[in-house]
VEXDREN-2710 file (C-alpha; in Angstrom, 1 decimal):
% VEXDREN-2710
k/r/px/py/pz
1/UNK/-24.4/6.8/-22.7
2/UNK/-24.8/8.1/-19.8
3/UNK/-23.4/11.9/-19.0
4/UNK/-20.2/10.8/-16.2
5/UNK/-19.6/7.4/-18.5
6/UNK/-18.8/10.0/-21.7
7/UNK/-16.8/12.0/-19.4
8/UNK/-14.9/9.3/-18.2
9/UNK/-14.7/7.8/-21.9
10/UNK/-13.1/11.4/-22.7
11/UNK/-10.6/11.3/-20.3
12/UNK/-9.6/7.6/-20.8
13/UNK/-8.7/8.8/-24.7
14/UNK/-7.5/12.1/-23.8
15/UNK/-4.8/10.4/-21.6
16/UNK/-4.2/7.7/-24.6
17/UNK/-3.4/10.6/-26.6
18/UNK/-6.3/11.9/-28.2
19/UNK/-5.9/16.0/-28.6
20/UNK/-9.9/15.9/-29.8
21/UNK/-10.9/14.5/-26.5
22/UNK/-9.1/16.4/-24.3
23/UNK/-10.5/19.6/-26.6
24/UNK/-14.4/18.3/-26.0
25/UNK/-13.1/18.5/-22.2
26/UNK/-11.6/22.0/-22.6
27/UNK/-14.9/23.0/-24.3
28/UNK/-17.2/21.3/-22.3
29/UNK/-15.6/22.6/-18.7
30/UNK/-13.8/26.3/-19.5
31/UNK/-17.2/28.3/-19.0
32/UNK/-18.0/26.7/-15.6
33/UNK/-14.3/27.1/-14.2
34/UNK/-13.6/30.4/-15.8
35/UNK/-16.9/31.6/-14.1
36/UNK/-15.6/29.9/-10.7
37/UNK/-12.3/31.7/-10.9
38/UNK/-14.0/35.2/-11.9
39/UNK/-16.3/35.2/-8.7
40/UNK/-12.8/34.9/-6.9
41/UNK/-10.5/37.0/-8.8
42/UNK/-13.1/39.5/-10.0
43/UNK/-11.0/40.6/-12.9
44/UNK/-12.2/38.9/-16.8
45/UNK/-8.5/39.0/-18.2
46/UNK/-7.2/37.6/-14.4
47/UNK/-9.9/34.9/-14.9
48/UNK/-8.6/33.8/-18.4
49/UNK/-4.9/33.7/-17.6
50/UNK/-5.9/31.5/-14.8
51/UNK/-8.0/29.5/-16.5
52/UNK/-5.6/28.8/-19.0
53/UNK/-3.3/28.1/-16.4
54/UNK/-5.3/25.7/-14.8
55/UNK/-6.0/23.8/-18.3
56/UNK/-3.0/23.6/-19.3
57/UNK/-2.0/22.3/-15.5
58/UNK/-4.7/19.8/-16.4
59/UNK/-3.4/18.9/-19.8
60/UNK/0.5/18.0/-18.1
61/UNK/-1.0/16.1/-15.4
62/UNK/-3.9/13.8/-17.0
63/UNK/-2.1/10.8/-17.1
64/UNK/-1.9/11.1/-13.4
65/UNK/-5.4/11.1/-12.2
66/UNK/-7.6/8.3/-11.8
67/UNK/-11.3/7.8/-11.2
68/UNK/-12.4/6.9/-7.7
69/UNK/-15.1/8.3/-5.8
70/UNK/-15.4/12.1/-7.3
71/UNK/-16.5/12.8/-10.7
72/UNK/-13.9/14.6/-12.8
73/UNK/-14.9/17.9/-12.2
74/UNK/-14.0/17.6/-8.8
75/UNK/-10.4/17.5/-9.9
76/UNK/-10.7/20.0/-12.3
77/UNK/-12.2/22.5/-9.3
78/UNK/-9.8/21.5/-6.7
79/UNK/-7.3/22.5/-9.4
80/UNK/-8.5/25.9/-10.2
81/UNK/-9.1/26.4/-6.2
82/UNK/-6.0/25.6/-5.7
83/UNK/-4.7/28.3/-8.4
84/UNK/-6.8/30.7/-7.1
85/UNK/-5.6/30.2/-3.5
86/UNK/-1.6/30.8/-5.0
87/UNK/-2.8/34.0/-6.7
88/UNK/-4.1/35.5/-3.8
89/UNK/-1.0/34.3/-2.2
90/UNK/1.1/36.1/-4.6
91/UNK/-1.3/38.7/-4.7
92/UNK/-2.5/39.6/-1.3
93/UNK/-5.2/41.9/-2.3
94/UNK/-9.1/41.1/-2.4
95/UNK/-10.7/41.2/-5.3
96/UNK/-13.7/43.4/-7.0
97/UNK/-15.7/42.3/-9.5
98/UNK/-15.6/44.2/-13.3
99/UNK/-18.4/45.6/-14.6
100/UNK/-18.9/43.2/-17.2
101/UNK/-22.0/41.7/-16.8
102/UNK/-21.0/39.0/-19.4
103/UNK/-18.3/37.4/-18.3
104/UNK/-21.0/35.7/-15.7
105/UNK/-24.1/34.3/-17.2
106/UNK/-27.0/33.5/-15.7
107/UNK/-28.8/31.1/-18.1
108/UNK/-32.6/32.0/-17.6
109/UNK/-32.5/33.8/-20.9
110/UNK/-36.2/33.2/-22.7
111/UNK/-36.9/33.4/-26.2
112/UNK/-40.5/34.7/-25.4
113/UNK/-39.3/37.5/-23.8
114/UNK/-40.8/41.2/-25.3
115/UNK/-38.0/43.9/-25.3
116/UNK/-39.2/45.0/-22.1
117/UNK/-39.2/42.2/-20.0
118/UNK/-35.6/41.2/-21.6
119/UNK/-33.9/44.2/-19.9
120/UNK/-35.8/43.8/-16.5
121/UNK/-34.6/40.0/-16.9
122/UNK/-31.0/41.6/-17.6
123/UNK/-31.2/44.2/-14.8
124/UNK/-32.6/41.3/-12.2
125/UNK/-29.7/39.3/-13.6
126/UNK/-27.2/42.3/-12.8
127/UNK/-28.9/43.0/-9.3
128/UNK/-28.2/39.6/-8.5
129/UNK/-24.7/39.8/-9.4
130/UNK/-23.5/43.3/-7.5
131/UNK/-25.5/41.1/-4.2
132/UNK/-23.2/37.9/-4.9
133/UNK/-20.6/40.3/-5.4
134/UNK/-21.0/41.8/-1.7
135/UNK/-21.1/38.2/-0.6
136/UNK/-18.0/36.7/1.3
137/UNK/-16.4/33.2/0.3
138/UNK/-17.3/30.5/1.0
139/UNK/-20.7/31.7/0.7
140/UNK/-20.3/33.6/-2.4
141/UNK/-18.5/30.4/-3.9
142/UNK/-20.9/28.0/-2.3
143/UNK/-23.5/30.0/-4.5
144/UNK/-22.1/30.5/-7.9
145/UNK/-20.5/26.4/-7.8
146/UNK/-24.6/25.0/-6.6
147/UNK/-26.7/27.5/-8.3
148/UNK/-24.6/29.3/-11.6
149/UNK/-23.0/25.5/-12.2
150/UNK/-25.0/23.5/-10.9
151/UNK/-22.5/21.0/-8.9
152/UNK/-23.8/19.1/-6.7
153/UNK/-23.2/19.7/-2.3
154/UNK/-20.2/16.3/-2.5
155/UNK/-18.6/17.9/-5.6
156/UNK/-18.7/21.6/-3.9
157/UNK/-17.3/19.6/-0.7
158/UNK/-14.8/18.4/-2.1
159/UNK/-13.7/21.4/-4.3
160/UNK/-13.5/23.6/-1.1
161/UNK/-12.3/20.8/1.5
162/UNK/-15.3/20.6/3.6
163/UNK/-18.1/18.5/4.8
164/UNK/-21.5/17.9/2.1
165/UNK/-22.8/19.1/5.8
166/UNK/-21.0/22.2/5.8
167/UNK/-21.4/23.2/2.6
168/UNK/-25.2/23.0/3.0
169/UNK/-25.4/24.8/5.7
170/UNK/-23.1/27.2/4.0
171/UNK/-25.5/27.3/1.0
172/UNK/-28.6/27.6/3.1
173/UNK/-26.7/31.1/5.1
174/UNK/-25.6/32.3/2.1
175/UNK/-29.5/31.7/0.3
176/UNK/-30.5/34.1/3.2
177/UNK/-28.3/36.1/3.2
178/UNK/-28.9/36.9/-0.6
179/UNK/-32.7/37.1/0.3
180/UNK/-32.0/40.0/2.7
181/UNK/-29.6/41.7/0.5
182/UNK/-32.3/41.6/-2.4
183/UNK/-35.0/42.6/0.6
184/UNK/-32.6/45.7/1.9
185/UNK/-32.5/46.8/-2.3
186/UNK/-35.9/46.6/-2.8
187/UNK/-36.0/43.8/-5.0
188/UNK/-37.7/41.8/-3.3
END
């Protein structure tokens, strides 16, 4: 079975009922949007509390959505957007990430690895997020949704209510603009 039809096998059962389903979806999609809402909020225990929100929006309001032309994750996106946007609303401050380099995981991790090249994998890793970090959304966003999650330019689109267009370009900027931000540190 193909990866969207046991998504959309999930959801069907989770909105017949079944609290296992809907868990499989909690499990399967609470590391992707709690990194999404981290990037934004930059605060872990923010993050959670908004995660949580947003699941528990998604757990009232599954019998309302329907399969059309955007995978499910869409939805789920657009939902913890959306709850990120009311935050800031409430909040009106920007954020700055923690320094906890594990509440965002880059996985490149590599069994192989000596000692050595495990913490210049972890520092690379860290250098990579303090440049995200000094990013700006939509570009930071744009990065951590195509390259950290690995969503596809029509799922970012329609996440962040733009065009697959934009959101390339956006992608391709921001891509340079990380280059020159790793050139300016000396990493590159």
């Amino acid at each position: 079975m193909k990866e969207e039809e046991k998504i959309r096998d999930l959801v069907n059962k989770a909105q017949n009922g079944d609290d296992h389903a809907f868990a499989e979806i909690y499990g399967r999609y609470f590391t992707p949007i709690y990194r999404f809402i981290y990037f934004k909020v930059g605060n872990r225990e923010e993050a959670e509390d908004l995660t949580q929100t947003v699941f528990m929006k998604v757990f009232k309001s599954l019998d309302r959505f329907r399969f059309r032309d955007n995978p499910f994750s869409s939805w789920l996106y657009r939902i913890a957007n959306n709850m990120v946007i009311d935050f800031f609303r409430k909040k009106k401050s920007l954020p700055l990430l923690d320094e906890n380099p594990e509440d965002w995981q880059l996985e490149f991790a590599d069994d192989a690895l000596n000692p050595v090249e495990e913490a210049e994998e972890l520092e690379l890793a860290w250098s990579a997020r303090q440049a995200i970090a000094e990013m700006k959304d939509p570009d930071r966003q744009v990065l951590v949704m195509r390259y950290i999650d690995g969503l596809s330019y029509k799922d970012i689109a329609e996440t962040i209510g733009k065009t697959e267009e934009a959101v390339r370009q956006i992608s391709s900027r921001s891509i340079r603009a990380l280059k020159m931000i790793f050139k300016n540190k000396g990493l590159l």
